[in-house]
PyMOL Python script that loads the backbone (N, CA, C, O; Angstrom):
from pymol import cmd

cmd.read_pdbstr("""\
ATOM      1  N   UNK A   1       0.843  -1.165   0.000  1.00  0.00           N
ATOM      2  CA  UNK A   1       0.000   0.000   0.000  1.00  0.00           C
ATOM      3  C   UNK A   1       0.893   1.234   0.000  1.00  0.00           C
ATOM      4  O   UNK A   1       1.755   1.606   0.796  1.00  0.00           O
ATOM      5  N   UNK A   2       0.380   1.807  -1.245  1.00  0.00           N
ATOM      6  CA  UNK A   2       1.613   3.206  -0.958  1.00  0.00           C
ATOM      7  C   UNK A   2       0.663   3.996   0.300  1.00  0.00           C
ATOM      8  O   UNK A   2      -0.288   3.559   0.947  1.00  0.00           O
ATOM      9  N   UNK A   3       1.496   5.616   0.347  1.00  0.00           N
ATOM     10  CA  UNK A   3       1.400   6.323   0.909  1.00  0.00           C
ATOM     11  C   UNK A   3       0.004   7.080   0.286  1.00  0.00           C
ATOM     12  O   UNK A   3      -0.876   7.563   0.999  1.00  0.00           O
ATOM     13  N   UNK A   4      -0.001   7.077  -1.084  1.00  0.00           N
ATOM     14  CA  UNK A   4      -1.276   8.080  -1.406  1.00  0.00           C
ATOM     15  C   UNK A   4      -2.560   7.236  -1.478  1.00  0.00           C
ATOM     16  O   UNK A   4      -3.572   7.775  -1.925  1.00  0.00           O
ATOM     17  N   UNK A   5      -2.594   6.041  -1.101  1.00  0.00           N
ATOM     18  CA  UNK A   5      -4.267   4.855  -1.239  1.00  0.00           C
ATOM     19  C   UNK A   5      -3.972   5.080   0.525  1.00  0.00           C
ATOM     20  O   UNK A   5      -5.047   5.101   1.125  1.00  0.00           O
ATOM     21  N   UNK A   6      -2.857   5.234   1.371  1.00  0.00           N
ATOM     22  CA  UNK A   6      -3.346   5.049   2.850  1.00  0.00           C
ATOM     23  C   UNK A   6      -3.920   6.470   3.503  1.00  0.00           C
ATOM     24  O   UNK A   6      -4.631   6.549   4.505  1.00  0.00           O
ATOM     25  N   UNK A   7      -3.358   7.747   2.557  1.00  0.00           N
ATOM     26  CA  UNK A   7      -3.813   8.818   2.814  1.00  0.00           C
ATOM     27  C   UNK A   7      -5.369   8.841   2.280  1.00  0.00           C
ATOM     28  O   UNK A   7      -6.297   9.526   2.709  1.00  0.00           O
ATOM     29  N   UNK A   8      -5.366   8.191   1.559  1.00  0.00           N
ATOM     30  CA  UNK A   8      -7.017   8.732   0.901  1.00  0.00           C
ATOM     31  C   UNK A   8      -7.926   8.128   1.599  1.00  0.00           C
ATOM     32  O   UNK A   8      -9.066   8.591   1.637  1.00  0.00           O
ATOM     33  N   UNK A   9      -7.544   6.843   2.360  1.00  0.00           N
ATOM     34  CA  UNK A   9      -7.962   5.730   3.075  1.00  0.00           C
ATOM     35  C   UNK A   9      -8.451   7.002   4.314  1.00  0.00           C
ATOM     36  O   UNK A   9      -9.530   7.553   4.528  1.00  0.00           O
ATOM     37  N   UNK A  10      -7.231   7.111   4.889  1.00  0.00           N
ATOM     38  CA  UNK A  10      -7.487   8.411   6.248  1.00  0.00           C
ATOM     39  C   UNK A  10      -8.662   9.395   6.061  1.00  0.00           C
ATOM     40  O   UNK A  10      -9.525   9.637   6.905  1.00  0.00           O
ATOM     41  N   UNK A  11      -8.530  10.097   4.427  1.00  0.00           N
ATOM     42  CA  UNK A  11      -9.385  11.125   4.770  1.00  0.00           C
ATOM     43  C   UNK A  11     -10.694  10.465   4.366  1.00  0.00           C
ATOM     44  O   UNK A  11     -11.625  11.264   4.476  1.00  0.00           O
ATOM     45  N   UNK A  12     -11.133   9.047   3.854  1.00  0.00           N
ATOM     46  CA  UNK A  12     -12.181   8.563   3.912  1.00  0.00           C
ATOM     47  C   UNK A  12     -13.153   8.388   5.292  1.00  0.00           C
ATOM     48  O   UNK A  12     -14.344   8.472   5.590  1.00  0.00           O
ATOM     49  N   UNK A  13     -11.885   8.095   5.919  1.00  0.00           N
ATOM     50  CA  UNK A  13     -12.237   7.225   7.649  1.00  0.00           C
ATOM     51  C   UNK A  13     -12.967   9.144   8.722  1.00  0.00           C
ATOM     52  O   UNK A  13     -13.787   9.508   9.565  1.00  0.00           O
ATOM     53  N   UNK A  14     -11.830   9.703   7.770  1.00  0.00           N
ATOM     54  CA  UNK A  14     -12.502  11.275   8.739  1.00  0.00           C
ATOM     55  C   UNK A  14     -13.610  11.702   7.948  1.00  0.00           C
ATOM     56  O   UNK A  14     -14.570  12.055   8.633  1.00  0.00           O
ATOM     57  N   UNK A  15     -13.775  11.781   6.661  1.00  0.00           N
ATOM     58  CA  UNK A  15     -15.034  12.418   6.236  1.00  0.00           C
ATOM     59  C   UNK A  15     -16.219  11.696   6.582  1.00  0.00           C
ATOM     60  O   UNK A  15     -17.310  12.254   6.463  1.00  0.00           O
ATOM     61  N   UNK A  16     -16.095  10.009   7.176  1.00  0.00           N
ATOM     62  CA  UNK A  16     -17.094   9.108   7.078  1.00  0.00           C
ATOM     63  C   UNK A  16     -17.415   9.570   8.673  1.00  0.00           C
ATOM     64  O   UNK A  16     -18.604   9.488   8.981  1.00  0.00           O
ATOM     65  N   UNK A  17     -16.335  10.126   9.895  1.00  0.00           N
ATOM     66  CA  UNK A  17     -17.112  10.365  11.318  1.00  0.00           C
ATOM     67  C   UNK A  17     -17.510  11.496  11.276  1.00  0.00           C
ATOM     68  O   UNK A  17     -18.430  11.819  12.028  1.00  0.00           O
ATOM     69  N   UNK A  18     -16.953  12.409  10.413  1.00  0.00           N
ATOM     70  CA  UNK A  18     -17.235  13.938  10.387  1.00  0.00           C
ATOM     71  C   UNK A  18     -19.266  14.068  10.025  1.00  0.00           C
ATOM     72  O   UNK A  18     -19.994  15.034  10.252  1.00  0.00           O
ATOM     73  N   UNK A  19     -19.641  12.710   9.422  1.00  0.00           N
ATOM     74  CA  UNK A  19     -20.584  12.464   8.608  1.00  0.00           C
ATOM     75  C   UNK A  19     -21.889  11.741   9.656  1.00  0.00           C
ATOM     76  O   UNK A  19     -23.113  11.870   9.643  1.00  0.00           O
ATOM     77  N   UNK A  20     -20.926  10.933  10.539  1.00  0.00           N
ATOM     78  CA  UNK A  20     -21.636   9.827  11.259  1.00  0.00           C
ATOM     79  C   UNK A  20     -21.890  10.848  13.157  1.00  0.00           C
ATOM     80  O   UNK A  20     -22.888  10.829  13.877  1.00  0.00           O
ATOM     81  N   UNK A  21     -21.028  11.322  13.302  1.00  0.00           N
ATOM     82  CA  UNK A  21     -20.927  11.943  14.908  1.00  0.00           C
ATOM     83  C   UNK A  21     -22.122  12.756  15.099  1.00  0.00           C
ATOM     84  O   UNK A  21     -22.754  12.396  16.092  1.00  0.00           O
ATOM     85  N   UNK A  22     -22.797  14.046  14.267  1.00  0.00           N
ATOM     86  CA  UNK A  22     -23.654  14.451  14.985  1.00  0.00           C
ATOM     87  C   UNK A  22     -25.273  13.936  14.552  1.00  0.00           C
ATOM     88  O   UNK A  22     -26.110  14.668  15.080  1.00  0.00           O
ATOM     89  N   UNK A  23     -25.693  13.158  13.955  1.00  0.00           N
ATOM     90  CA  UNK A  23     -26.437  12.586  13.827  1.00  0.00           C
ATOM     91  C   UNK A  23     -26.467  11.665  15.308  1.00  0.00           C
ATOM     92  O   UNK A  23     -27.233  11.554  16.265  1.00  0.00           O
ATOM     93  N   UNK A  24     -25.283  11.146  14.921  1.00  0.00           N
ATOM     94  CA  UNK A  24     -25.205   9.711  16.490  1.00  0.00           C
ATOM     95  C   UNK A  24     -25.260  10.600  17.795  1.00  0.00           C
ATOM     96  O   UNK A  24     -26.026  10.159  18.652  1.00  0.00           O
ATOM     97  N   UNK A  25     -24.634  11.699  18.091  1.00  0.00           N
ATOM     98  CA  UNK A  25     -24.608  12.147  19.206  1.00  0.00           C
ATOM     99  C   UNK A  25     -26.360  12.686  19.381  1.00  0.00           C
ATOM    100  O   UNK A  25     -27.030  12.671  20.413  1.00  0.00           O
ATOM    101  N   UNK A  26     -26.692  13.049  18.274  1.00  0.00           N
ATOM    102  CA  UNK A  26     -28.171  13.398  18.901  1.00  0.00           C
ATOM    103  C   UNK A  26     -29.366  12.759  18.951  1.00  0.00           C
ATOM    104  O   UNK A  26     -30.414  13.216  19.406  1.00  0.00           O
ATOM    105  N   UNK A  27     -29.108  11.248  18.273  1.00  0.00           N
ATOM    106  CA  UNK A  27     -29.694  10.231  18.565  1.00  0.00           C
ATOM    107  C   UNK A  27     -28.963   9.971  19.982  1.00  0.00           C
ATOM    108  O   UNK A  27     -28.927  11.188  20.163  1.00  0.00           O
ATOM    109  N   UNK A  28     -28.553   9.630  20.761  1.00  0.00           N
ATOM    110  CA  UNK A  28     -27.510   9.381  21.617  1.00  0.00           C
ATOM    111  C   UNK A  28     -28.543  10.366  22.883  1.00  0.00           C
ATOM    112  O   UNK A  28     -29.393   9.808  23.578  1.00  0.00           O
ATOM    113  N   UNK A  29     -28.289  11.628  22.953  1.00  0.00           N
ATOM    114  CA  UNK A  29     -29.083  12.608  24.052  1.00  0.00           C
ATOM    115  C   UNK A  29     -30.501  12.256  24.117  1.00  0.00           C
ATOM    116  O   UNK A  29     -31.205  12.088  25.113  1.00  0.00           O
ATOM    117  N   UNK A  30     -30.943  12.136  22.234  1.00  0.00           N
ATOM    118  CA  UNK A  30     -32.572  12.289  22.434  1.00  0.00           C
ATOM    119  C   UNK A  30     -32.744  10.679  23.022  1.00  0.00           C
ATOM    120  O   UNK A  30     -33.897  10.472  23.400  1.00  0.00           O
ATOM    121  N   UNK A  31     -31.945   9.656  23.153  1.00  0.00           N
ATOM    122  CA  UNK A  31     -32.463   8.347  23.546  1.00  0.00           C
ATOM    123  C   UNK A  31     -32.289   8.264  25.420  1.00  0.00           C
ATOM    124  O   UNK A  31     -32.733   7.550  26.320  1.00  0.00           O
ATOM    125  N   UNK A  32     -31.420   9.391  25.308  1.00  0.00           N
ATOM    126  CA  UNK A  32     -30.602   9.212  26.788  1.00  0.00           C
ATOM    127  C   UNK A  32     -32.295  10.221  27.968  1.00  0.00           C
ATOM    128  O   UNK A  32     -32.707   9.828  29.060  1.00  0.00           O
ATOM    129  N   UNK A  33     -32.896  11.632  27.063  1.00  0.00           N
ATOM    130  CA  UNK A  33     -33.901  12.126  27.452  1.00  0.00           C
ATOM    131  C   UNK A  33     -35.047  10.897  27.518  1.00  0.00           C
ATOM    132  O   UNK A  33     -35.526  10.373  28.524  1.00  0.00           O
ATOM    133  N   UNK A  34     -35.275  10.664  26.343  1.00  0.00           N
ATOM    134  CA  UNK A  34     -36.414   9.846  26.318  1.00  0.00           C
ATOM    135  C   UNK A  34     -36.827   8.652  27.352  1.00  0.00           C
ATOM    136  O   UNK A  34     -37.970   8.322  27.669  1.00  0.00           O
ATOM    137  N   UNK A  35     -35.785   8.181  27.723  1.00  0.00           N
ATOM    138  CA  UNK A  35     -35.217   7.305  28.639  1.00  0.00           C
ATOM    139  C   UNK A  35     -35.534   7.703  30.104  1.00  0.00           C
ATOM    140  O   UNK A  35     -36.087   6.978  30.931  1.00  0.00           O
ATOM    141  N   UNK A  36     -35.133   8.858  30.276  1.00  0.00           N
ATOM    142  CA  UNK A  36     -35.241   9.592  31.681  1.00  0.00           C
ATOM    143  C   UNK A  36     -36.484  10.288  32.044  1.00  0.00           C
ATOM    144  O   UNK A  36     -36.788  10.748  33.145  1.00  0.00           O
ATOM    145  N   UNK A  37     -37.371  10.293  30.593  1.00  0.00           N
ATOM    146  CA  UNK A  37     -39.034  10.472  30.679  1.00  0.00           C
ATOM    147  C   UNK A  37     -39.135   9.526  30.848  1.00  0.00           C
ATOM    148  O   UNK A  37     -39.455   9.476  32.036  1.00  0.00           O
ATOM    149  N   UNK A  38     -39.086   8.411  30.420  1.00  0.00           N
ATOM    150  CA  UNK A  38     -40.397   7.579  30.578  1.00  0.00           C
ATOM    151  C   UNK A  38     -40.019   6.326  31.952  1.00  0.00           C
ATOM    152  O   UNK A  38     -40.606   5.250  32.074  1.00  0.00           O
ATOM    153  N   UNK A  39     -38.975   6.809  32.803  1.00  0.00           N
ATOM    154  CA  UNK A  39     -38.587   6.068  33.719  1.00  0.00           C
ATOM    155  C   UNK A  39     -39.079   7.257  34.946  1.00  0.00           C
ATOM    156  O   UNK A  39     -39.450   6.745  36.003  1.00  0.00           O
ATOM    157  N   UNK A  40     -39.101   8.513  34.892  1.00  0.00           N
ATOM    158  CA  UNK A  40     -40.063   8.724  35.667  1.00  0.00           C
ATOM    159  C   UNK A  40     -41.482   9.100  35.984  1.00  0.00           C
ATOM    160  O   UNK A  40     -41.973   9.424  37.065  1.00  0.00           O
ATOM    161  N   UNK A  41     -42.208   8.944  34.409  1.00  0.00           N
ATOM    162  CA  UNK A  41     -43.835   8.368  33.895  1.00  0.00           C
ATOM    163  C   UNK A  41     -44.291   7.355  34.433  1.00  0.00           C
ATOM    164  O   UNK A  41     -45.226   7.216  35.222  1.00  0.00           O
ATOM    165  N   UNK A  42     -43.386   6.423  33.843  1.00  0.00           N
ATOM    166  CA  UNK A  42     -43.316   4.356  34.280  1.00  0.00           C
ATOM    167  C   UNK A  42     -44.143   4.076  32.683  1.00  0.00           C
ATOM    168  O   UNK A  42     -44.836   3.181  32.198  1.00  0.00           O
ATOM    169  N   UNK A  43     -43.594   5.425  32.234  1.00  0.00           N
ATOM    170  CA  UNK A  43     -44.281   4.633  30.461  1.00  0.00           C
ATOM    171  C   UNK A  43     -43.172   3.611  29.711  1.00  0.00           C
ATOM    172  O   UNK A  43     -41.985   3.886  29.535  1.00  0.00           O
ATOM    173  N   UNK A  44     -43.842   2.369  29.311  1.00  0.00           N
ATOM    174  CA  UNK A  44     -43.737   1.197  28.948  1.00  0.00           C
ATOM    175  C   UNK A  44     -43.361   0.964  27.724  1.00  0.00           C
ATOM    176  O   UNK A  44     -42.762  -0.021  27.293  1.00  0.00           O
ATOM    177  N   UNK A  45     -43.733   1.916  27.156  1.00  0.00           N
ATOM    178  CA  UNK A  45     -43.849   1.906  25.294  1.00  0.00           C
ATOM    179  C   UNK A  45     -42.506   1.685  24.553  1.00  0.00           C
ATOM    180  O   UNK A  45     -41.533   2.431  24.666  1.00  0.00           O
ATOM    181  N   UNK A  46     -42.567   0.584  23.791  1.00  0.00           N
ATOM    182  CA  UNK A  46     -40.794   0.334  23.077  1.00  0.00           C
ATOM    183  C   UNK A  46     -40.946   0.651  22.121  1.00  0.00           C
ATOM    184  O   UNK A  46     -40.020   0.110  21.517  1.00  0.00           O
ATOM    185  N   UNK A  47     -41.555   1.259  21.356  1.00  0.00           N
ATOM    186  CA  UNK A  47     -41.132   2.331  20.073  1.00  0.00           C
ATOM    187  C   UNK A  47     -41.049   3.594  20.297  1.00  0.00           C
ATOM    188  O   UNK A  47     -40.458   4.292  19.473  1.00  0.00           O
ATOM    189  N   UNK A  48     -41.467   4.017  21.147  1.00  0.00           N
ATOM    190  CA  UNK A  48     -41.647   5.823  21.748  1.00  0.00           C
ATOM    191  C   UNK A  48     -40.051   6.640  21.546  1.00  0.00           C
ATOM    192  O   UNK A  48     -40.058   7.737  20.987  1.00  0.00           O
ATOM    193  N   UNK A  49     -38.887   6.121  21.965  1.00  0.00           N
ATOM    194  CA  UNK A  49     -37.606   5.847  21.874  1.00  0.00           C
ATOM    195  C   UNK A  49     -37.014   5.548  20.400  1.00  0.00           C
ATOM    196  O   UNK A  49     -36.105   6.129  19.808  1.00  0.00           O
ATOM    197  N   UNK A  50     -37.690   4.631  20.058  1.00  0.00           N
ATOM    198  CA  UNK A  50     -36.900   4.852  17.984  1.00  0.00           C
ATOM    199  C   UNK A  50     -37.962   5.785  17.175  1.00  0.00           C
ATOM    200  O   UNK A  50     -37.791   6.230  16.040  1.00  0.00           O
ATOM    201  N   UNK A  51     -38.855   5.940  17.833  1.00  0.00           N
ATOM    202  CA  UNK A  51     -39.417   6.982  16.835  1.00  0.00           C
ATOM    203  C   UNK A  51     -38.760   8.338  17.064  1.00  0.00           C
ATOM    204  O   UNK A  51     -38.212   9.042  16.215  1.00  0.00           O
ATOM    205  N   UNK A  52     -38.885   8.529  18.105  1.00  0.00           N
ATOM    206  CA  UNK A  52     -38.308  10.097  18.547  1.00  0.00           C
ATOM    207  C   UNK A  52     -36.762  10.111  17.678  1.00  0.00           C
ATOM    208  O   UNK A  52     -36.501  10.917  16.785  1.00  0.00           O
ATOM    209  N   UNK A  53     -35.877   9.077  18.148  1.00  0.00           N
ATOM    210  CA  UNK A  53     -34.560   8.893  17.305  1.00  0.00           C
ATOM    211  C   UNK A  53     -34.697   9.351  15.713  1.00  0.00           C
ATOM    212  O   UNK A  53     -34.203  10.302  15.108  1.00  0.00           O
ATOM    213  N   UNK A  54     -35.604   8.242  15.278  1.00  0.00           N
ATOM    214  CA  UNK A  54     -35.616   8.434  13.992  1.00  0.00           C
ATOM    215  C   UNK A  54     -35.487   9.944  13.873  1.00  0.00           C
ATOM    216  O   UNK A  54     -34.425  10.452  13.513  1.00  0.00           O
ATOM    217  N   UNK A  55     -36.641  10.718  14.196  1.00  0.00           N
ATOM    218  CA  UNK A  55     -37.126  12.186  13.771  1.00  0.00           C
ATOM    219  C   UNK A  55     -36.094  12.944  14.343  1.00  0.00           C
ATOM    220  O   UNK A  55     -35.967  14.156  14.168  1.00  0.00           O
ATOM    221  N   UNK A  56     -35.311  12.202  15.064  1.00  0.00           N
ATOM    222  CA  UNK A  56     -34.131  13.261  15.369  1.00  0.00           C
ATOM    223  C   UNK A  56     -33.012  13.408  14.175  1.00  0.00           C
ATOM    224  O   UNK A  56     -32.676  14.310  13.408  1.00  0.00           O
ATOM    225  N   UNK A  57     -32.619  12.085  14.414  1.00  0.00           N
ATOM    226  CA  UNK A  57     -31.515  11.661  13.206  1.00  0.00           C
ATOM    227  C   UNK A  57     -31.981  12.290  11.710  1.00  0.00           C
ATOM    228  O   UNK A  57     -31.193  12.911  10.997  1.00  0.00           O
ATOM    229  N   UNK A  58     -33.175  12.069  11.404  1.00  0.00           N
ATOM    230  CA  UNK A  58     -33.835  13.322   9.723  1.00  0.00           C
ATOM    231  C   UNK A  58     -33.770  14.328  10.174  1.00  0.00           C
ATOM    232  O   UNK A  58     -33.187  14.809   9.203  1.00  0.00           O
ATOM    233  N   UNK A  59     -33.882  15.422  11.061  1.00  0.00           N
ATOM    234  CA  UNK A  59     -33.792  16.552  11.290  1.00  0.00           C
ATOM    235  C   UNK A  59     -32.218  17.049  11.214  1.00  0.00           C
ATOM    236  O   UNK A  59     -31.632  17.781  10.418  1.00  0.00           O
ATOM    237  N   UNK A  60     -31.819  16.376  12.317  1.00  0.00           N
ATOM    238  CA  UNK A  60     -30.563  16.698  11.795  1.00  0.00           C
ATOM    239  C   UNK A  60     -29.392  16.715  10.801  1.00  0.00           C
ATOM    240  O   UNK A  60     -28.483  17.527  10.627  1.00  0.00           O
ATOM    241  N   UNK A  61     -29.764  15.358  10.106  1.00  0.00           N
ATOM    242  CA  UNK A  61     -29.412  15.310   8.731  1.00  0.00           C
ATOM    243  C   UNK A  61     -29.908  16.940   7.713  1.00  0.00           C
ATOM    244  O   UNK A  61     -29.300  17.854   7.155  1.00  0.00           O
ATOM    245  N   UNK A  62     -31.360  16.535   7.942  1.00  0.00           N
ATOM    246  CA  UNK A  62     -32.031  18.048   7.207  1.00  0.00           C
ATOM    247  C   UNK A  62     -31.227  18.930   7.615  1.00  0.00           C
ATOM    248  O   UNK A  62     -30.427  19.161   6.709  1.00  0.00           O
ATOM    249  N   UNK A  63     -30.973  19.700   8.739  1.00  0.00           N
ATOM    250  CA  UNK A  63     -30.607  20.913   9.015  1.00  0.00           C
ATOM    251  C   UNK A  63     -29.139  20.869   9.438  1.00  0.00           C
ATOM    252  O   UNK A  63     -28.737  21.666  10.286  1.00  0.00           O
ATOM    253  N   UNK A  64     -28.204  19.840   8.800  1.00  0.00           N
ATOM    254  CA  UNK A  64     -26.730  20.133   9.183  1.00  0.00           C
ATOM    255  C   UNK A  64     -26.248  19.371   7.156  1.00  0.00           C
ATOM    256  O   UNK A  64     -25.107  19.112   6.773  1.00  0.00           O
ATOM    257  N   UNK A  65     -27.262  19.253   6.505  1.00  0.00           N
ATOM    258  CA  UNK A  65     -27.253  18.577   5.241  1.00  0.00           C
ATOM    259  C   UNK A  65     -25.763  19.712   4.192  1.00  0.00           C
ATOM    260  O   UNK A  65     -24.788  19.408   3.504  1.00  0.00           O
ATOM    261  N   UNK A  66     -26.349  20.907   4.606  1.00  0.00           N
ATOM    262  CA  UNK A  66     -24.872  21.614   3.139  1.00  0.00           C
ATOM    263  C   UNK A  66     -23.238  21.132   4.331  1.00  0.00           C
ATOM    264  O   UNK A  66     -22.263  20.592   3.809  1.00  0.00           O
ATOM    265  N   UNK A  67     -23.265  21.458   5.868  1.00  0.00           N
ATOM    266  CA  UNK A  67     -22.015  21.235   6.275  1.00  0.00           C
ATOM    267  C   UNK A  67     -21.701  19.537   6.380  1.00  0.00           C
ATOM    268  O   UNK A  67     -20.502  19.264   6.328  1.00  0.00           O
ATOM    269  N   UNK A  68     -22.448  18.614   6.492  1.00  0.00           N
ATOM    270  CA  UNK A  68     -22.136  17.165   6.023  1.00  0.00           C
ATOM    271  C   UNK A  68     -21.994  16.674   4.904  1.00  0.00           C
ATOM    272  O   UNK A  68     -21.373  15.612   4.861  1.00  0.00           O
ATOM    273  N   UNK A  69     -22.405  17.141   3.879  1.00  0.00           N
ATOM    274  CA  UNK A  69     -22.384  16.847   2.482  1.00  0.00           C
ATOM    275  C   UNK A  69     -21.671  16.870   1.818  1.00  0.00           C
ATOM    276  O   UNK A  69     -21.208  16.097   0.979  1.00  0.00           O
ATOM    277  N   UNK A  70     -21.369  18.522   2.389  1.00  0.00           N
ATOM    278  CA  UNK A  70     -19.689  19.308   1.553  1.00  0.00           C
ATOM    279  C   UNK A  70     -18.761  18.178   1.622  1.00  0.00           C
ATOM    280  O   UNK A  70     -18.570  17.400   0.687  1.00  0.00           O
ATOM    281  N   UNK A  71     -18.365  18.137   2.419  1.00  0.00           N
ATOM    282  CA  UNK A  71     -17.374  17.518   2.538  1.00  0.00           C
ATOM    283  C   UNK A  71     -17.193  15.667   1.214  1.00  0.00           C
ATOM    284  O   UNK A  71     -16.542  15.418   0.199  1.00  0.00           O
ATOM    285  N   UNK A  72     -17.926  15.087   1.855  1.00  0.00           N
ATOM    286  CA  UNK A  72     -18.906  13.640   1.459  1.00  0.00           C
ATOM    287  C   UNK A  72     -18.185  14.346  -0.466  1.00  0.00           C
ATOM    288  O   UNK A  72     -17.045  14.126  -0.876  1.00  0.00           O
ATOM    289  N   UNK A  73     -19.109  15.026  -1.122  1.00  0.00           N
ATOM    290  CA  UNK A  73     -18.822  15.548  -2.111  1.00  0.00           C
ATOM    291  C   UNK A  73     -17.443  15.953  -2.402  1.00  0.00           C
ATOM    292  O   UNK A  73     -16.730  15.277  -3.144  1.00  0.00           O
ATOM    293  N   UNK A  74     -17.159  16.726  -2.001  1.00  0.00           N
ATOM    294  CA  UNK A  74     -15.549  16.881  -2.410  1.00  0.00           C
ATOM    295  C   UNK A  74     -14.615  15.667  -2.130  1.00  0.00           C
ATOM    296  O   UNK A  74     -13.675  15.667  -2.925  1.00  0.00           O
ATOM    297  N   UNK A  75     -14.589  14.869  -1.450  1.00  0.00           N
ATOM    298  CA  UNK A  75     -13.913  13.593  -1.373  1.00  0.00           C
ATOM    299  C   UNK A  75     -14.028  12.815  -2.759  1.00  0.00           C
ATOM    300  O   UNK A  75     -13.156  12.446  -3.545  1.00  0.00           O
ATOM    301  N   UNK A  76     -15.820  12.665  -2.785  1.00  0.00           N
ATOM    302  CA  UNK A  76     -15.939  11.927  -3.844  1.00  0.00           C
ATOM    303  C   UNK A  76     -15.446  12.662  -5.403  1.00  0.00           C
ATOM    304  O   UNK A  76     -15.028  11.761  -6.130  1.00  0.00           O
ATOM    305  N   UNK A  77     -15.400  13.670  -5.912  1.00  0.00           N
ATOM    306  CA  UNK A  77     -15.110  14.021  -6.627  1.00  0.00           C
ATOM    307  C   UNK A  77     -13.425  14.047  -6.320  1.00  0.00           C
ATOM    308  O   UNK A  77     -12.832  14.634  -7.225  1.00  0.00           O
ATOM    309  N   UNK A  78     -12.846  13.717  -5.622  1.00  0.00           N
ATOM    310  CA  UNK A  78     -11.341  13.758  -5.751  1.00  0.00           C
ATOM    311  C   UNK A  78     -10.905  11.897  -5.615  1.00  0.00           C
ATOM    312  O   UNK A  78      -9.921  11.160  -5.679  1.00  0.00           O
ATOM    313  N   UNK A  79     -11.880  11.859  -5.470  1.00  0.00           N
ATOM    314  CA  UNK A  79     -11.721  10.020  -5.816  1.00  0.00           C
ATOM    315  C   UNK A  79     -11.497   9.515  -6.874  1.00  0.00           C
ATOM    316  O   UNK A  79     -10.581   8.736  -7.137  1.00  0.00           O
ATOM    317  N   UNK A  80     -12.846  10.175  -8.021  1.00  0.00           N
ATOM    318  CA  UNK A  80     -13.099  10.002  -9.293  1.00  0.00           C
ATOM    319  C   UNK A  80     -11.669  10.570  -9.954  1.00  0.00           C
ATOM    320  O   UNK A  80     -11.063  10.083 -10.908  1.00  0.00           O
ATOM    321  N   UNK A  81     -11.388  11.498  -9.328  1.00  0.00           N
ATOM    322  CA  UNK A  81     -10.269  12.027 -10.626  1.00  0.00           C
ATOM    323  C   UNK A  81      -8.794  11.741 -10.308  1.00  0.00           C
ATOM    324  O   UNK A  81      -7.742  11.949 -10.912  1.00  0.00           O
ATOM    325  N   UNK A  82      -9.202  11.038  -8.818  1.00  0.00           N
ATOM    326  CA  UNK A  82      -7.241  10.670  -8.747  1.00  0.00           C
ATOM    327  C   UNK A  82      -7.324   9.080  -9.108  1.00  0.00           C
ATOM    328  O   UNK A  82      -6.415   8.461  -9.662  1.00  0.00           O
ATOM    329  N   UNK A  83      -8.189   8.697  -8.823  1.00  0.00           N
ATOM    330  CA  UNK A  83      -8.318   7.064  -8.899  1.00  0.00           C
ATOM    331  C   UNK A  83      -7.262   6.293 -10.271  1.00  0.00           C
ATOM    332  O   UNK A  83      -6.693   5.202 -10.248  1.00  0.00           O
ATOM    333  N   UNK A  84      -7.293   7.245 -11.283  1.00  0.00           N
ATOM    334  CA  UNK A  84      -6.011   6.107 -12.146  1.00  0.00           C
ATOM    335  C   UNK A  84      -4.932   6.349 -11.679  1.00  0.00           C
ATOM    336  O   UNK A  84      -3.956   5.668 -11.994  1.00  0.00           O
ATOM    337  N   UNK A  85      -4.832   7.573 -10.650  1.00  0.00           N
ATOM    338  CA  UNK A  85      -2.968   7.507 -10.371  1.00  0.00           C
ATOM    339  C   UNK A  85      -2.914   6.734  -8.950  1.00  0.00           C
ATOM    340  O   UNK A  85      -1.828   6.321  -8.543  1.00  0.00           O
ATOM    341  N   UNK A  86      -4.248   6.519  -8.104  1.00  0.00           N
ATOM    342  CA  UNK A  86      -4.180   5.551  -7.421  1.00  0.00           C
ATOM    343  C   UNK A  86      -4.153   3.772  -7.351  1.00  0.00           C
ATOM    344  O   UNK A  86      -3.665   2.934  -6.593  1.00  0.00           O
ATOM    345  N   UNK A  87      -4.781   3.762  -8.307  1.00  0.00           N
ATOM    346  CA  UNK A  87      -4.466   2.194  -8.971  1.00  0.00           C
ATOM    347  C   UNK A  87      -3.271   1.780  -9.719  1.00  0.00           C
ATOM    348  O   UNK A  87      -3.029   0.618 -10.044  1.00  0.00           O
ATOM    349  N   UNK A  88      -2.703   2.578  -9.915  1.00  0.00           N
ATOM    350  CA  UNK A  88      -1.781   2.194 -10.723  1.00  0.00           C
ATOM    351  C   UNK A  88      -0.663   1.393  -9.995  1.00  0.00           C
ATOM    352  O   UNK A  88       0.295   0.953 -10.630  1.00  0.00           O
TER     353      UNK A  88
END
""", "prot")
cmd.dss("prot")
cmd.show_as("cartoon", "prot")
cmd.util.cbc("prot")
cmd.orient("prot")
């Protein structure tokens, strides 16, 4: 493995948490709230918790979508155009 497939490798591995962290972290709070409602309710309900997630995780996707993307995009377009001097 040269040096320029382990570098591209790297900035894959960072654009992919840069991509994955605040989605997860706010699934992560809204499961950690939801949790701490309904334990002092004594509500029972086992979807109440992935639904709320879900609508968290699309929202935030929605409203953090141009600063997660950017990135996602410019990688991929520098993939496409280095890729024959990386295979080689």
């Amino acid at each position: 493995m040269t040096s320029d497939i382990a570098y591209s490798l790297g900035t894959g591995l960072s654009v992919f948490l840069t991509m994955a962290l605040p989605p997860l972290a706010a699934a992560t709070i809204a499961g950690f709230l939801i949790a701490v409602l309904q334990a002092a309710t004594q509500i029972q309900d086992q979807t109440l918790p992935q639904a709320v997630k879900l609508f968290v995780v699309v929202g935030t996707f929605a409203a953090l979508s141009g600063a997660l993307f950017g990135p996602l995009t410019n990688y991929a377009e520098a993939m496409y155009t280095d890729f024959p001097r990386l295979v080689r």
